[in-house]
N, C-alpha and C positions, 0 to 999 in steps of 0.2 A: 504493500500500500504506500511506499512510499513516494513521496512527488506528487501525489496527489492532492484536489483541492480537495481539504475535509469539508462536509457537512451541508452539504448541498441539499437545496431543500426539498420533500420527497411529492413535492405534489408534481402535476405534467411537468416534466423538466422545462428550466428556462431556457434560453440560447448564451445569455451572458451571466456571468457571477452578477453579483451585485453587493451593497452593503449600504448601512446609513448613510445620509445625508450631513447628521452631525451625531455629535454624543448627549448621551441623556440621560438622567440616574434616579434614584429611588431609596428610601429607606422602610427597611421593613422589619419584622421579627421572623427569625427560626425556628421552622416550626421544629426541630428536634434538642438543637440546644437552647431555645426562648431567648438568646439574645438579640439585639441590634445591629442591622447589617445595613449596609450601605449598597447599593448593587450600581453599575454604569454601564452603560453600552457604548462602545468607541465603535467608530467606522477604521476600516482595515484595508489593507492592499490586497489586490487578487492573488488568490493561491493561498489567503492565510488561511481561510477556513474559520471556524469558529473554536477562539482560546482563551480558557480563561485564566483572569490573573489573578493573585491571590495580594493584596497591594501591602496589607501590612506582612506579608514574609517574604517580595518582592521576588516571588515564581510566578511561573505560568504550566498551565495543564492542556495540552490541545484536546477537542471535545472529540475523542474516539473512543473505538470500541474495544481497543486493549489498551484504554487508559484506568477501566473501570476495574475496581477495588472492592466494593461494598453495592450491594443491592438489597438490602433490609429495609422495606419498607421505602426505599427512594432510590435513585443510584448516585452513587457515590465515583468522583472522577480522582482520582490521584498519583502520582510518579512513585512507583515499584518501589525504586530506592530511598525513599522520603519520607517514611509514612505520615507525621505531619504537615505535607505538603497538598491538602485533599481540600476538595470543594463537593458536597451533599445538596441534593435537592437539585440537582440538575437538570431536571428532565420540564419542568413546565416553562423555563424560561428556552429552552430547546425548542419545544413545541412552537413555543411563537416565533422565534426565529425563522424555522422551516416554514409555518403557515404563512407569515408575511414577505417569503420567499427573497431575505437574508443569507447569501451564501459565506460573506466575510465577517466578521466581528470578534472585537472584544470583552468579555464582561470581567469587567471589574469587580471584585468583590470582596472587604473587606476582614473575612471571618472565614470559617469552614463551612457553611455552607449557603446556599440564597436564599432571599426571603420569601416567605410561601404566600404572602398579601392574601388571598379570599381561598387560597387553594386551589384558583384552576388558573388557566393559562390569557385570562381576560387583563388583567393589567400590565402582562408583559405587550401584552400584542397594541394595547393602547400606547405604550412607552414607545415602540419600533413606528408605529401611526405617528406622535408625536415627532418622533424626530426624523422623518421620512426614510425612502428607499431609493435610491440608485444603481442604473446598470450599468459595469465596469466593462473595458477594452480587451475581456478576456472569455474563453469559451468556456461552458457550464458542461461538466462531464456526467453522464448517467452507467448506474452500474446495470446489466440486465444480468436477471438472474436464469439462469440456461437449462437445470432442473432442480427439482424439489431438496429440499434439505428440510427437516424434523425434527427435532428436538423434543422429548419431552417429560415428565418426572409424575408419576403415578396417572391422574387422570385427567393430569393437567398436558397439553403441548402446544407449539408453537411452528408454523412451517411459513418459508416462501415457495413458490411455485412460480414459473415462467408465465410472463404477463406480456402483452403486444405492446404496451403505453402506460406510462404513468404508475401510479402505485394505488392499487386496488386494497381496502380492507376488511376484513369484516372479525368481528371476535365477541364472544358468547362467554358469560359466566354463569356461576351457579350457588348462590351462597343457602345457607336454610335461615336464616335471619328472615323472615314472612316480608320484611319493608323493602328487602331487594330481591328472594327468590331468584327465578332465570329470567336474563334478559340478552338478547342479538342486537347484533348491528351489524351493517354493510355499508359501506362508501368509500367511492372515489376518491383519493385526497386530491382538491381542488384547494385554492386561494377561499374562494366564496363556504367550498364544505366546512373549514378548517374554523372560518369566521361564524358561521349560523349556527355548526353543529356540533361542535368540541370545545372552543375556548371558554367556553363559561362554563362548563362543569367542573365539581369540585373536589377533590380525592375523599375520600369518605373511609370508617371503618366504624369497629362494630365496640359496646359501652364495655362489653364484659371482658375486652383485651388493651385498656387504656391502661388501667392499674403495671401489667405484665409488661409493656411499652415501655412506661416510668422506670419501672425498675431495671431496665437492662440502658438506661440513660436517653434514652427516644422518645420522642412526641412533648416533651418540656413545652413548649411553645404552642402546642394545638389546643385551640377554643373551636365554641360552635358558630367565627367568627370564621375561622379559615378549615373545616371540613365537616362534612356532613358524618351527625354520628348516629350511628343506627340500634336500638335498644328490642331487639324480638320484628315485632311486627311495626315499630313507633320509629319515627325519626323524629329525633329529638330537638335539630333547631327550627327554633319560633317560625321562622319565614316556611318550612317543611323544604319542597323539592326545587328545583330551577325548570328541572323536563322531569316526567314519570321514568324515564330510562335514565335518570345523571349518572348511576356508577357506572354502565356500559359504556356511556359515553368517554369518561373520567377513562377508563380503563384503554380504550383507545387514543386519547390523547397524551394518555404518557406513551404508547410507543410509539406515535407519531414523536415525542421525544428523545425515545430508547434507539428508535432505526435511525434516527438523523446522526449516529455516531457511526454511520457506515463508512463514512468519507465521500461519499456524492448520492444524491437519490438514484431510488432505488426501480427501477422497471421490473415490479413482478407482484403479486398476488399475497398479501400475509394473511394469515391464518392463524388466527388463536384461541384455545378454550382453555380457562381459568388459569391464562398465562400472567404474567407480571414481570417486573424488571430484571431479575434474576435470570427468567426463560427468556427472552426476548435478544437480552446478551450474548448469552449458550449459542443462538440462533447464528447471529451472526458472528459470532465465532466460528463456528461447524461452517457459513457459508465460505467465508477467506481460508478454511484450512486447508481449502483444494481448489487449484487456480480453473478446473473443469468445471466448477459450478456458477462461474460467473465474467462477465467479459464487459470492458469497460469503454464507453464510447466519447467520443472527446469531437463538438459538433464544430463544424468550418465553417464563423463569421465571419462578414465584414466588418471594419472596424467601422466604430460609433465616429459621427460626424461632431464635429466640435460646436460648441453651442454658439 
């Protein structure tokens, strides 16, 4: 994978990278250690890809998918030989990157990991809105996936399959909690899907694994302000749902942040049932282990006319 531009964003490929317009930042709390983060989005040069920096330990971590460390409950990005060098909760500010179809950037971020704001991927994508999007003088690479790869851990799995266009999704859970039971989904990742049907959902989990979270030093920082918590058949914050489907939805929107550490979007078909961060990674790992399951396409522009 190397030489590659990381993280390209996985809806119809673009033609040209792109990146902000300017830089723009935010403070929030984490949701896992309940501190105060700072986050920033800098605009990047083609080829960077998306990297994040860590400003008070003056590293940086490129957003890939053998950066990744930890997947409990969020994924965790960090450098093998560093282990204090790790940035957590990666995946919702991912997602909006790739839906607002971002292929360079920086995020800044002052702590181990980013801020979780409502718990879905709605304020990052307002931040990238904010500080606009621009197409750069350089070509936007797509990976096609060529056949199937599977991954998967009891009754849970996760697969790509060879797709004609764009990146096809669809993924199914199954909880016994009455207030999410089974729910499906399917959609094309588009700019517009990404904007109507995913960024506002909110990660969610269930009242009777909050205590067991605490204690292993996770979710510090989680109210019924930034995720939806679910008690039997009762959701328990005041406002209830955002859509009747939010956790299916939630659940594809983080791996519309998990796949975005492919290193360029992805042409092919995902497939998941009662997958999460941990399977999604697995996934593309098993994809890159064998250079036969996948072939990388690098498209021939014209260069952009000067303004």
């Amino acid at each position: 994978m190397d030489g590659l531009p990381h993280n390209i964003p996985l809806q119809t490929a673009p033609q040209r990278q792109s990146t902000l317009k300017a830089p723009i930042d935010c403070v929030g709390v984490g949701l896992h250690g309940g501190g105060r983060v700072r986050l920033g989005l800098l605009p990047a040069a083609p080829g960077t890809g998306i990297v994040f920096r860590r400003t008070d330990l003056g590293r940086e971590i490129p957003a890939r998918f053998d950066r990744v460390v930890d997947t409990r409950l969020c994924t965790v990005l960090g450098l093998p030989d560093e282990p204090a060098v790790r940035v957590g909760t990666v995946e919702h500010v991912l997602a909006a990157l790739a839906g607002a179809g971002v292929t360079n950037a920086v995020v800044e971020v002052d702590g181990p990991e980013a801020p979780i704001h409502d718990g879905s991927a709605a304020s990052f994508l307002f931040l990238v809105d904010c500080a606009g999007v621009v197409a750069q003088d350089a070509p936007a690479a797509t990976i096609e996936v060529r056949r199937t790869v599977r991954v998967s851990h009891g009754a849970a799995f996760a697969e790509l399959r060879p797709y004609p266009f764009g990146l096809d999704m669809g993924f199914s859970i199954a909880f016994d909690a009455a207030a999410i039971g089974r729910q499906a989904l399917t959609l094309h990742l588009t700019l517009d899907a990404f904007r109507g049907e995913l960024a506002r959902a909110r990660t969610f989990t269930l009242a009777s694994e909050i205590e067991a979270m605490r204690a292993e030093g996770l979710a510090r920082g989680g109210s019924l302000d930034n995720a939806v918590v679910v008690d039997g058949a009762r959701v328990l914050n005041p406002g209830g749902l955002r859509m009747a489907d939010e956790f299916v939805r939630h659940k594809l929107l983080d791996a519309v942040g998990d796949l975005a550490l492919a290193g360029a979007p992805l042409r092919a078909r995902f497939v998941a049932h009662r997958g999460g961060h941990a399977l999604t990674n697995q996934l593309l790992r098993a994809l890159f282990a064998d250079a036969a399951n996948w072939r990388l396409h690098i498209p021939s522009v014209e260069p952009a006319l000067a303004a």
